[in-house]
C-alpha positions as CSV (number, residue, x, y, z in Angstrom):
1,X,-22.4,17.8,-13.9
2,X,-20.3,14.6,-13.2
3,X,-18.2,14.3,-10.3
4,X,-15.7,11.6,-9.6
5,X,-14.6,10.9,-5.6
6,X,-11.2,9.0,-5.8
7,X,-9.7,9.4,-2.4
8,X,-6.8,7.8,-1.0
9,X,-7.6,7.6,3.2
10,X,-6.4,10.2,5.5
11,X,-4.2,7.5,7.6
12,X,-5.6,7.7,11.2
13,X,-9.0,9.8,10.8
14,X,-10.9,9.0,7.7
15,X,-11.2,5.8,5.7
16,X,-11.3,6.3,1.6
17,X,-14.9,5.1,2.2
18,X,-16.0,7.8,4.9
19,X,-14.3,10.5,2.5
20,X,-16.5,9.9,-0.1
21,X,-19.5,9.3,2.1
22,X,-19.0,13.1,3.5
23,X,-18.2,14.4,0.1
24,X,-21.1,13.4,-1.6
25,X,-23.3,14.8,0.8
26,X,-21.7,18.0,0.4
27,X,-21.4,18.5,-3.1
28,X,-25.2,17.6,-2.8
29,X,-25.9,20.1,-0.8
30,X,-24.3,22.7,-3.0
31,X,-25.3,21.0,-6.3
32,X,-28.1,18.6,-6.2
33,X,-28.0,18.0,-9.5
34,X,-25.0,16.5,-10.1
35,X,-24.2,12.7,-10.7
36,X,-21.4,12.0,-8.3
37,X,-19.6,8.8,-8.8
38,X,-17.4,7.0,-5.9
39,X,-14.4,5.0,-6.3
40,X,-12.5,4.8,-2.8
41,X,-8.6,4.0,-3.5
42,X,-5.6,3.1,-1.8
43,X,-2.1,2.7,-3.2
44,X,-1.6,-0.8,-1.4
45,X,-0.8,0.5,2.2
46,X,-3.8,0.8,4.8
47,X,-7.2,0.9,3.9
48,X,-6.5,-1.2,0.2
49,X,-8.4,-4.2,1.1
50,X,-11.5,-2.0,2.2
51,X,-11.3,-0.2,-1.4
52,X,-10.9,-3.4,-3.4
53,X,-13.7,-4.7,-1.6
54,X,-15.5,-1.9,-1.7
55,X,-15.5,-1.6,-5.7
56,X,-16.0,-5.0,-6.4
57,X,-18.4,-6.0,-4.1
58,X,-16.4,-8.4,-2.2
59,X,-15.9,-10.1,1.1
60,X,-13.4,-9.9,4.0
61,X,-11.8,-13.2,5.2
62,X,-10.8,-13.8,9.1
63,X,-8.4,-16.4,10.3
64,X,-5.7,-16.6,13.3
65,X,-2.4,-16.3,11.9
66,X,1.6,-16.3,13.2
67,X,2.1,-12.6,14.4
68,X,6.2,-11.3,14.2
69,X,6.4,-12.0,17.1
70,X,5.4,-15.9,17.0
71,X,2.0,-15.4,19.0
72,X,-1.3,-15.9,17.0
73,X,-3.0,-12.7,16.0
74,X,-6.3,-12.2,14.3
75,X,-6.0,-11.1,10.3
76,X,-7.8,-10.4,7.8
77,X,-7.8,-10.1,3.9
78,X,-9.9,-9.4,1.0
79,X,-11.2,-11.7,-1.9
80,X,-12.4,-9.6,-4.7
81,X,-16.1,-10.0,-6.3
82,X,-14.3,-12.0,-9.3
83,X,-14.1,-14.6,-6.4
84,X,-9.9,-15.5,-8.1
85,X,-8.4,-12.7,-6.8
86,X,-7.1,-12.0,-3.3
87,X,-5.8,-8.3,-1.6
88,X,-3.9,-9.1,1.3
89,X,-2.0,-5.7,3.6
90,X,1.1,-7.9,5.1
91,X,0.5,-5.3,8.4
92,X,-2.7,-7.0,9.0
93,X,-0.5,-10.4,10.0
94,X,3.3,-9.0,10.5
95,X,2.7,-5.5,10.9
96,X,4.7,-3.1,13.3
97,X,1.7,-2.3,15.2
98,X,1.5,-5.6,16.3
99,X,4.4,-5.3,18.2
100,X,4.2,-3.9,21.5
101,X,7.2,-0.8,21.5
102,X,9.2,-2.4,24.1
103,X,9.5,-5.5,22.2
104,X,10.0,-4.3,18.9
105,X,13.5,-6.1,17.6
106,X,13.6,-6.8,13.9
107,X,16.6,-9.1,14.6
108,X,13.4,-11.9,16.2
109,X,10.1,-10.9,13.9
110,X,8.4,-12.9,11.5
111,X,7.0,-12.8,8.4
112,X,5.1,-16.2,8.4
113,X,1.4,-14.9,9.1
114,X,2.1,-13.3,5.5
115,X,2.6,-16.3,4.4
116,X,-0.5,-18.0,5.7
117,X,-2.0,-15.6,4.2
118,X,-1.6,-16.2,0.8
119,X,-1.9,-19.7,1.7
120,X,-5.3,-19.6,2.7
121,X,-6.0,-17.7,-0.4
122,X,-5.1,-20.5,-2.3
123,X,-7.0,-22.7,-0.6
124,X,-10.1,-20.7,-1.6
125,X,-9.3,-20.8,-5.5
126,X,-7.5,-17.5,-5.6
127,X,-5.0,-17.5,-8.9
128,X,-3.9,-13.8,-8.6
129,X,-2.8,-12.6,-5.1
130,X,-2.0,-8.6,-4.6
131,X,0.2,-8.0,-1.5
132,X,0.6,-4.5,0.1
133,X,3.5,-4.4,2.2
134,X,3.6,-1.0,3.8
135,X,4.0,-1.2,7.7
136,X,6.3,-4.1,8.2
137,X,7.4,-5.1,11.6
138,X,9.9,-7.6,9.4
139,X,13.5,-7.6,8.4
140,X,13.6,-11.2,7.2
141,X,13.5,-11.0,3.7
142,X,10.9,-12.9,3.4
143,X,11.9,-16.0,4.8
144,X,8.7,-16.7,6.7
145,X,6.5,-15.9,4.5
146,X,8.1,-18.4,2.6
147,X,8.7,-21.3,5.2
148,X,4.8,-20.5,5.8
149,X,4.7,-21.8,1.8
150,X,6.5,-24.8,1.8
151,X,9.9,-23.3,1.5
152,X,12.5,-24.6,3.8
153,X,15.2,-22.7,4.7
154,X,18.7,-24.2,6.5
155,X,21.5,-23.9,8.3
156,X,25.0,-25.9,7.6
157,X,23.7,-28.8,9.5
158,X,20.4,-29.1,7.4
159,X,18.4,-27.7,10.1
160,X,15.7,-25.0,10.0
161,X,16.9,-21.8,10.7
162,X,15.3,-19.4,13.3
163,X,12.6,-17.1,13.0
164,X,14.1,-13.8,12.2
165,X,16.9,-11.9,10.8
166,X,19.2,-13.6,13.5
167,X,18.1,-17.0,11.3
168,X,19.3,-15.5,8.3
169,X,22.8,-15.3,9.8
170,X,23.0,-18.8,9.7
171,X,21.2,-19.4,6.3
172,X,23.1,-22.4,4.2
173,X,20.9,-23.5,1.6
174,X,17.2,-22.6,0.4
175,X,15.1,-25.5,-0.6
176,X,12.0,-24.9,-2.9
177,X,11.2,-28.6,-3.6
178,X,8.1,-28.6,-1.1
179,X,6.6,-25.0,-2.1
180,X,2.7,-25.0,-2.2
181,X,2.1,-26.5,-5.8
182,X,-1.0,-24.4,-6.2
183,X,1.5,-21.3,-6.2
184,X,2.5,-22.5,-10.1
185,X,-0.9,-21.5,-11.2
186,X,-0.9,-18.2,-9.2
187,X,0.6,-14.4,-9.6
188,X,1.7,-12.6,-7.1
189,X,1.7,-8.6,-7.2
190,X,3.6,-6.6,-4.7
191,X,2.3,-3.2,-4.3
192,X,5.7,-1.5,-3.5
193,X,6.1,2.3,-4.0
194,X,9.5,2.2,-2.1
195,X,12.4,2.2,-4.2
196,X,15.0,1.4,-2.1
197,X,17.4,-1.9,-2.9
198,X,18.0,-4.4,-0.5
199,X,21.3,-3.6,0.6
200,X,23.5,-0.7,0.5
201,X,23.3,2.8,2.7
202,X,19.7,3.4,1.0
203,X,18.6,-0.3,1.5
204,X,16.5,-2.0,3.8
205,X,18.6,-2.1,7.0
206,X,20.4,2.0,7.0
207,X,16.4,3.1,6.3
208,X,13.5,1.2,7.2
209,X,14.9,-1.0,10.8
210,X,15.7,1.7,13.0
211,X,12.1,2.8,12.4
212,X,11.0,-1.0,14.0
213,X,13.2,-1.4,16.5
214,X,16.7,-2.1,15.8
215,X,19.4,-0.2,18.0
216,X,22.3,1.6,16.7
217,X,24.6,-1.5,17.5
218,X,22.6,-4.1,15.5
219,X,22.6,-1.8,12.0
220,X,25.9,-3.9,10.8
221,X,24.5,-7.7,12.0
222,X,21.3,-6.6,10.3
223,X,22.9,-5.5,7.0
224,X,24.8,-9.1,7.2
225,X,21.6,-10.6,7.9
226,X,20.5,-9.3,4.4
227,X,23.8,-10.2,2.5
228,X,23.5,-13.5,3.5
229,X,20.4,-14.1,2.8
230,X,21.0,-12.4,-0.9
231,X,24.2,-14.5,-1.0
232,X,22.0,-17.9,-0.5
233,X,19.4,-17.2,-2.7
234,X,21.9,-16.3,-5.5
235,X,23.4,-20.1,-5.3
236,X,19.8,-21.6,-4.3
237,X,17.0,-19.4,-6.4
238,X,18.2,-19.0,-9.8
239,X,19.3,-15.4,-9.6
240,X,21.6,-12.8,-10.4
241,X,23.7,-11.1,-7.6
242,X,22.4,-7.2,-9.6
243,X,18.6,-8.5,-8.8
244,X,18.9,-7.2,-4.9
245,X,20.1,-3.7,-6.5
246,X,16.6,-3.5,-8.3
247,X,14.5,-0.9,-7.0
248,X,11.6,-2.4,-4.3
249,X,14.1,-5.2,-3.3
250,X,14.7,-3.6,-0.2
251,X,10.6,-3.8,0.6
252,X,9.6,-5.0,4.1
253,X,12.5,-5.8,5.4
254,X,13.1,-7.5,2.1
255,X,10.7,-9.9,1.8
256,X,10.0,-7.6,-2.1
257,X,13.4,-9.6,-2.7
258,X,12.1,-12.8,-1.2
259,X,8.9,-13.5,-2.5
260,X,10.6,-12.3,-6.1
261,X,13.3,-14.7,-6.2
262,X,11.6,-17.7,-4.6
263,X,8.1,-17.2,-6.3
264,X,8.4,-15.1,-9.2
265,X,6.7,-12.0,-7.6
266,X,6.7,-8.7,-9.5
267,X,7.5,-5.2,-8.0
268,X,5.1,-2.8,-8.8
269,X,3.6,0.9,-8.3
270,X,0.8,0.3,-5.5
271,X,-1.5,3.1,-7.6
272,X,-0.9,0.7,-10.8
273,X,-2.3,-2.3,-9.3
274,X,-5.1,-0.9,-7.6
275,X,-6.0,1.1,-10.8
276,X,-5.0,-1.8,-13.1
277,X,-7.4,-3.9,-11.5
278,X,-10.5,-1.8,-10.9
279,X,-10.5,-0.9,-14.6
280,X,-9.7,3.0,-13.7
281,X,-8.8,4.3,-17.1
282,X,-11.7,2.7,-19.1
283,X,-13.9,4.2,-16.2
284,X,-12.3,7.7,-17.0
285,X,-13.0,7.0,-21.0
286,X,-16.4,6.0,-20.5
287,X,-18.1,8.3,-17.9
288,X,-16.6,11.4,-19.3
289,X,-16.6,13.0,-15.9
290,X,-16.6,16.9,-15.3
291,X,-14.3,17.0,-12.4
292,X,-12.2,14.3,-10.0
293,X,-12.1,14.8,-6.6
294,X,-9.1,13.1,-4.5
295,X,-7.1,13.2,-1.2
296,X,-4.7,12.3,1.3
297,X,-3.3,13.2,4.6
298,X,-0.6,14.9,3.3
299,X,0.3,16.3,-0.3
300,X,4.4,17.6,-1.0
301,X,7.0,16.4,-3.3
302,X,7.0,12.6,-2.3
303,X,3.6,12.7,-3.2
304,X,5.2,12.6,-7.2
305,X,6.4,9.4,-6.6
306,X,3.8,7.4,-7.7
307,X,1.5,8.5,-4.9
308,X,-2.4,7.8,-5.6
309,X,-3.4,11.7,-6.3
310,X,-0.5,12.2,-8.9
311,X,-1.5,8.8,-10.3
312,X,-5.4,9.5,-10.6
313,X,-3.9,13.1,-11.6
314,X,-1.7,11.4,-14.5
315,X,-4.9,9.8,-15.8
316,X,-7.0,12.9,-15.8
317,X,-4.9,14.6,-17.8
318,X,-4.7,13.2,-21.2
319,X,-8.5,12.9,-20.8
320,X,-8.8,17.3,-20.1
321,X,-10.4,16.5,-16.5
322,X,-9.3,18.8,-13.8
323,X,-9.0,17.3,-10.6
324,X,-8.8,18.8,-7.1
325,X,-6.4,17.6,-4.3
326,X,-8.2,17.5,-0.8
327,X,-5.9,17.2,1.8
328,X,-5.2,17.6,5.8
329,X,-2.1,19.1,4.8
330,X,0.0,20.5,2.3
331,X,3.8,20.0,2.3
332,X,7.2,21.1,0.9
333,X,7.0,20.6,-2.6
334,X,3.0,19.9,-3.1
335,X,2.9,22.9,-6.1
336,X,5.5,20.3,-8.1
337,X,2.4,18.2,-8.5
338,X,0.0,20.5,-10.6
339,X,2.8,19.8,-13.9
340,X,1.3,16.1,-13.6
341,X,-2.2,17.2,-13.7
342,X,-3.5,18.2,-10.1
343,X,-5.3,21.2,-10.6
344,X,-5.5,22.8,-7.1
345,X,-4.7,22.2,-3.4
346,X,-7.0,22.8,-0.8
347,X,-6.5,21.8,3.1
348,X,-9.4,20.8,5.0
349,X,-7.3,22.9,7.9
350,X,-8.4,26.4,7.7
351,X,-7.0,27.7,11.3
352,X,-4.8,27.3,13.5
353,X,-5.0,23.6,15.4
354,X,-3.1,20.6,16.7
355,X,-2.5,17.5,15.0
356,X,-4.9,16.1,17.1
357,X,-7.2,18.4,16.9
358,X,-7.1,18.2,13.2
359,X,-7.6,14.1,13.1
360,X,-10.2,14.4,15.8
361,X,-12.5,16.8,13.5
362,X,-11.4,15.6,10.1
363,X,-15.2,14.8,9.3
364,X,-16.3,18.0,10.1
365,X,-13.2,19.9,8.0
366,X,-13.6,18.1,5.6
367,X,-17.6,18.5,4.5
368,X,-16.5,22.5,5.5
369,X,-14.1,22.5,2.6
370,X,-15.8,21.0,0.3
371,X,-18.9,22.7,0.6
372,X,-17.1,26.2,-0.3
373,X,-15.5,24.7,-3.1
374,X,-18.7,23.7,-4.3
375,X,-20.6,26.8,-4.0
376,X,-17.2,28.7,-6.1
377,X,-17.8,25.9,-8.6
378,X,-21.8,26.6,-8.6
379,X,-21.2,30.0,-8.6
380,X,-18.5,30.0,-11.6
381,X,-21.0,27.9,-13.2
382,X,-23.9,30.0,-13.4
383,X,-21.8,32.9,-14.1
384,X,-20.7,31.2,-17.3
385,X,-24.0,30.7,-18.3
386,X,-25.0,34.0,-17.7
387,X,-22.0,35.0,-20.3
388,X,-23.2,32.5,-22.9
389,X,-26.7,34.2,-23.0
């Protein structure tokens, strides 16, 4: 028997890595026979530089970066074994828990550490960068990031514009002319599984800045923040006013938008990336595995949005491979996803606990769970056997 592990990470309690780690040993336990396979995942939110690196045998990079909030913080990103490929989370350098609660204000917050980001990857060769951009503590569009590349951004007098959304009040005129020349032989991949545009009562501002920050009474200066800067780069970047309407514009705070129009960055599924780029399918077609096993913290009906277990799920299916869905919980909704290939739902929660409680012994549920469902399997097993003779 052939068994695939192809977890996502349980946010906050176990890493992709760890998952498989404990599975394994499990399944061993029950069937020590088997050939089990590991591929930790992500979907470009926390934890996708440790997968990439972990299934391609490459290295972490550490450097001292702008945080949001101006301050140098220590970051870190990933180059991939093919040594021309980068992974970079923007949280590690401009992510909301790098700002302290009392200080959190998206109308001051940077994205330039992203940006210094990228451009250290360029300095080490890198020709493809992929940029997760889950966890934002940014509603700039982008603009730092892209000051942090060369771009300068000004006001009417031909000055530099703050840090911050409250800069992009006073935005006049984008100027690429100085943008890192090595960015012309580069690609940039956003891993965005948001679809919200950048403006509008499901964009960036009425959904993602209350959740870093912004009071009640900064909602309308932020959305204006936003329009301007959309307004500019229309004028400035070469693009179309219907562009900031496109799904994934609204990203971060809007630096989706940013990065698109300035450097030609594409919007795409996290899941697609990730599996794009380790090769997934042709893995699936060539190892002809008996049975996938993958996870998350929670399973329910947001999970068919492009989520990673409906998108290993998706690829299993064509190819007659059940999978199993390990998670801490399961939601509203979660039976939706067994019409896109998941075959069943188990929680590593079999009695009655806290949150806490539940996080605290993830390791321990979790080798319980699938211990049992290996010993069914086993057991199913030999009892089809026995029917065959």
């Amino acid at each position: 028997m052939k068994i695939l592990l192809a977890p996502d990470s349980f946010k906050g309690s176990l890493s992709a890595a760890l998952f498989c780690d404990i599975a394994q040993e499990a399944i061993l336990t029950q069937l020590p026979d088997a050939i089990v396979h590991r591929c930790p995942l992500a979907d470009g939110g926390e934890g996708t530089v440790d997968a990439l690196i972990a299934n391609t045998g490459g290295t972490r990079v550490s450097l001292s970066v702008t945080g949001p909030l101006g301050d140098p913080v220590e970051a870190s990103y990933g180059i991939l074994g093919d040594g021309a490929t980068a992974i970079i989370e923007m949280a590690s350098a401009s992510g909301l828990p790098l700002v302290p609660p009392p200080q959190r204000n998206p109308m001051h917050t940077t994205s330039f550490g992203t940006g210094e980001l990228i451009r250290d990857a360029l300095s080490r060769g890198c020709k493809q960068i992929i940029l997760g951009i889950g966890g934002s503590a940014t509603h700039d569009a982008g603009a730092g990031a892209l000051c942090a590349l060369g771009a300068t951004l000004l006001d009417h007098n031909g000055d530099p514009i703050p840090a911050g959304a409250e800069g992009l009040l006073l935005l006049n005129r984008i100027d690429l002319g100085e943008l890192d020349p090595r960015l012309a032989d580069a690609r940039i991949d956003i891993a965005c599984d948001v679809a919200n545009p950048l403006l509008g009562e499901n964009g960036a501002t009425a959904i993602y800045a209350s959740q870093k920050g912004a009071r009640s009474e900064q909602m309308e200066v932020l959305e204006s923040a936003l329009a301007r800067f959309a307004s500019v780069a229309c004028q400035h970047c070469k693009c179309a006013p219907e562009f900031f309407s496109l799904p994934g514009s609204g990203a971060a705070g809007g630096l989706g938008a940013g990065l698109a129009v300035a450097l030609g960055a594409t919007l795409k599924p996290g899941f697609k990336i990730i599996a794009d780029t380790l090769k997934f399918e042709a893995r699936l077609d060539r190892e002809h595995y008996d049975l996938i096993i993958t996870g998350e913290g929670e399973i329910n009906y947001q999970t068919l949005e492009g989520k990673l277990p409906v998108g290993v799920a998706r690829m299993a299916s064509p190819r007659k491979i059940p999978v199993i869905a390990i998670v801490g919980k399961i939601g509203e909704g979660a039976e939706q996803t067994h019409a896109e290939g998941i075959t069943s739902i188990h929680s590593i929660v079999d009695g009655v606990c806290s949150l806490e409680q539940a996080m605290e012994q993830a390791p321990e549920l979790l080798e319980r769970c699938i211990g049992q469902l290996m010993r069914l399997w086993n057991a199913s097993a030999r009892r089809a056997k026995t029917n065959e003779e």
